[in-house]
N, C-alpha and C positions, 0 to 999 in steps of 0.2 A: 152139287152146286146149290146155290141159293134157292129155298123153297120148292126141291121138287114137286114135292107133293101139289102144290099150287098151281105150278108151271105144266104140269100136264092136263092143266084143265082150263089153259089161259091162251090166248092169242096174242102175238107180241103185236104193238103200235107204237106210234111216236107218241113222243111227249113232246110239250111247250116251255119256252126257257123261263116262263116264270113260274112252272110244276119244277122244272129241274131247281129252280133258285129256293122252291119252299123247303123242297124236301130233302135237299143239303143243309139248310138250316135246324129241319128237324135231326138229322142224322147227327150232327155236328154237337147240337142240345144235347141230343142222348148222352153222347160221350163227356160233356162234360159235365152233366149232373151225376152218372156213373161215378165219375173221378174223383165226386164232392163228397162231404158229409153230409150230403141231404137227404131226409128222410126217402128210405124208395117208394114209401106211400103217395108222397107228391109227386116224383117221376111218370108214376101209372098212372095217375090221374090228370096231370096235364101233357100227357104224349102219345096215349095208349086210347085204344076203343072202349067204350064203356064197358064192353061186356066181354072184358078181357078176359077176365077173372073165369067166366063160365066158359070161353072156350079153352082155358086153359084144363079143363073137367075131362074135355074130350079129346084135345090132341094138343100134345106136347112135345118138346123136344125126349128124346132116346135116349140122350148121351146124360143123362143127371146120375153123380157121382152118388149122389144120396136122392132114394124118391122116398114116396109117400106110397101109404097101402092105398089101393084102389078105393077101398069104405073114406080113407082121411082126403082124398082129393075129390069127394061125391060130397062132405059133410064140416070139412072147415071153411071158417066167414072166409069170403071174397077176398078183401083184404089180406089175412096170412097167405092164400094163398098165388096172391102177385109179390107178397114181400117175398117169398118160399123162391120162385122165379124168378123174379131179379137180383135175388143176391146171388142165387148158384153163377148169374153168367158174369154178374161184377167180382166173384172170386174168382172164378175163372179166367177173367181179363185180368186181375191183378198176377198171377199165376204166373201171365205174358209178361209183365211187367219187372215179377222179382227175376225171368229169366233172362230179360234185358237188362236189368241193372246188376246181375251178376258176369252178363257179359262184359258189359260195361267196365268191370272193376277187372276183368281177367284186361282188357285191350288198355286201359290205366298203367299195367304195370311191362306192357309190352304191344305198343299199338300195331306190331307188324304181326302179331299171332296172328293165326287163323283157328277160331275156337271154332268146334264142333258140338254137337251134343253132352256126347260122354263128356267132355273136358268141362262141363252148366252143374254143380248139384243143387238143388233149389233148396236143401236144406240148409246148406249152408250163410242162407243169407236171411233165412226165415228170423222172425224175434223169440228169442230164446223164451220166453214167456207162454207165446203160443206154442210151443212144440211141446212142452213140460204141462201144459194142459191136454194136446191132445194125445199126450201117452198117458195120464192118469185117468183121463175119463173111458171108459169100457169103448161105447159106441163111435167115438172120434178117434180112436185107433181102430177100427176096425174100416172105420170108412174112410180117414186119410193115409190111405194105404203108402203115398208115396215118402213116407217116413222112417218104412220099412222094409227090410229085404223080402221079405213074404208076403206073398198073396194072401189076404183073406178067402176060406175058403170055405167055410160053416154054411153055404148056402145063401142063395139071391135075397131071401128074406132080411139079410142082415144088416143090409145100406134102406131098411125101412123105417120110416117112422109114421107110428101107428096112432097116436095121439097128441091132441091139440097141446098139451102139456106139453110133449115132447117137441112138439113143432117149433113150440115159441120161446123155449128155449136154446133152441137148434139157432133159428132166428139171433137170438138176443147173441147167441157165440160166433155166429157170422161178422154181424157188425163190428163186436169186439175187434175179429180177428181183421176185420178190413182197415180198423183204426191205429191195430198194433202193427199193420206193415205199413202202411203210410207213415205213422213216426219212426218205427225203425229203419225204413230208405233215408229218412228226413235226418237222422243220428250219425248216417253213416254217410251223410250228404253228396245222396243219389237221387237222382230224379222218380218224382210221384208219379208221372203223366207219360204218355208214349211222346207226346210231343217235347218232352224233355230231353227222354232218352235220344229222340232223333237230333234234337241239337247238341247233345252231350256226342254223340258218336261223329256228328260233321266237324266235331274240333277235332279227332282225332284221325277223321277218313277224309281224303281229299274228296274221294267219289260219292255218291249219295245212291244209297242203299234201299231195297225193298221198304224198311223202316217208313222211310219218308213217303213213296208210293201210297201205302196201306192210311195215311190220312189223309188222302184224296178219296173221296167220295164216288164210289162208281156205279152208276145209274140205268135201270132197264126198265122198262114200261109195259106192260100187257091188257089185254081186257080176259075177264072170265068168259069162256065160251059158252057156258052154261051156268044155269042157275045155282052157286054152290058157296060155300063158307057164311049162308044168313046172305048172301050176292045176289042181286040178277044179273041176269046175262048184259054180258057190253059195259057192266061195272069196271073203271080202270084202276091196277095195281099197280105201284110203282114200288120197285124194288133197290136197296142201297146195301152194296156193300163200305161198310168203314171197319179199318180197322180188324178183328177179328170178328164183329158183327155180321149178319145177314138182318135187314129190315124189312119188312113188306107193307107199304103203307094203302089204306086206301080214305075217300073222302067221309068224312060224318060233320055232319050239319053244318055243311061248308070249310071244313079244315082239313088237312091231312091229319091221317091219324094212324099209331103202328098198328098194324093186325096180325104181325106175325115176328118174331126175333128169335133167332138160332147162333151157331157157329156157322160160318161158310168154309167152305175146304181151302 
């Protein structure tokens, strides 16, 4: 669940419905500056704690498809490495997206299917552009593994990147690729946003689906029981799930501010 790590060190409390009305609002921002073409540099700077960047140095999400060598997350600017971090989980989200609107086009051609997994290839829907990049490039086949039948198996070293060269290049083919599926949804005129896909699938489902659920914003509150995260004790958390997000918000200089972003289960 959302922020174990945190949650074991947290007392739950209530919150007050103008904490719940902020930090829906900020929840809600997230997602849709994620969705935009906005630089993610502005995102972490007006939503994020200032000194995101540095506890990112020391604890992070598990789950990254491509990390960095321990020396490149001790020794790159602050900056690359929040840009490093918010793209993995906005490609990630988008991920969610080409597998909604691939469902999307299977229930088009037959609203009464019932699609499963196996029945989704996500390649299938990807822009031809980017798939013909990441099989000529060495490192982008070996880390968008879901392109191909085989595992990479040369060792964990291999979804590394060990230099700022390499980083911000990594970087720069991120965006590309987050700009070449947004047009290519937009070509084959499918929805960009989860809240598309949710009103793309109510013309087609009488009943309303998880989809719609997961952009309601759902909200938990704790205090730190102890001194921990740069926190004093009795400092309060407030946590959001949206969407595929987990958020942990806490206050800096009178405003809510993220402290912590994951996947939630």
């Amino acid at each position: 669940m959302l922020l174990n790590c945190v949650r074991a060190q947290t007392e739950e409390v209530k919150t007050t419905s103008e904490e719940e009305r902020e930090v829906r609002a900020i929840a809600k921002e997230f997602v849709k500056r994620i969705e935009s073409n906005e630089d993610l540099a502005s995102i972490g700077n007006a939503l994020f704690v200032k000194d995101y960047a540095a506890r990112l140095r020391v604890k992070r999400s598990e789950y990254l498809e491509v990390d960095l060598t321990p020396e490149l997350w001790s020794t790159a600017d602050a900056a690359d490495i929040e840009r490093f971090y918010l793209s993995h989980f906005r490609i990630t989200y988008y991920n969610y997206i080409l597998y909604g609107a691939r469902a999307l086009m299977l229930l088009k051609k037959n609203k009464d299917a019932q699609i499963k997994d196996k029945d989704i290839d996500i390649k299938s829907i990807l822009p031809p552009e980017l798939i013909a990049r990441i099989k000529r490039e060495p490192f982008l086949s070996k880390t968008w593994t879901f392109l191909s039948d085989e595992r990479n198996s040369n060792g964990q070293d291999d979804n590394k990147i060990s230099s700022v060269g390499h980083l911000r290049n990594y970087l720069r083919f991120l965006d590309e690729a987050f700009v070449l599926i947004k047009n290519h949804l937009e070509s084959l005129k499918l929805p960009q946003t989860w809240k598309g896909l949710v009103e793309e699938n109510k013309k087609l489902k009488s009943e309303e689906g998880d989809e719609q659920n997961l952009l309601k914003p759902k909200i938990y509150t704790q205090t730190f029981s102890n001194d921990s995260n740069g926190y004093k004790a009795g400092t309060k958390l407030i946590g959001v799930e949206i969407l595929i997000f987990a958020l942990g918000l806490v206050k800096e200089d009178g405003r809510w501010k993220i402290l912590h972003l994951s996947i939630h289960d």
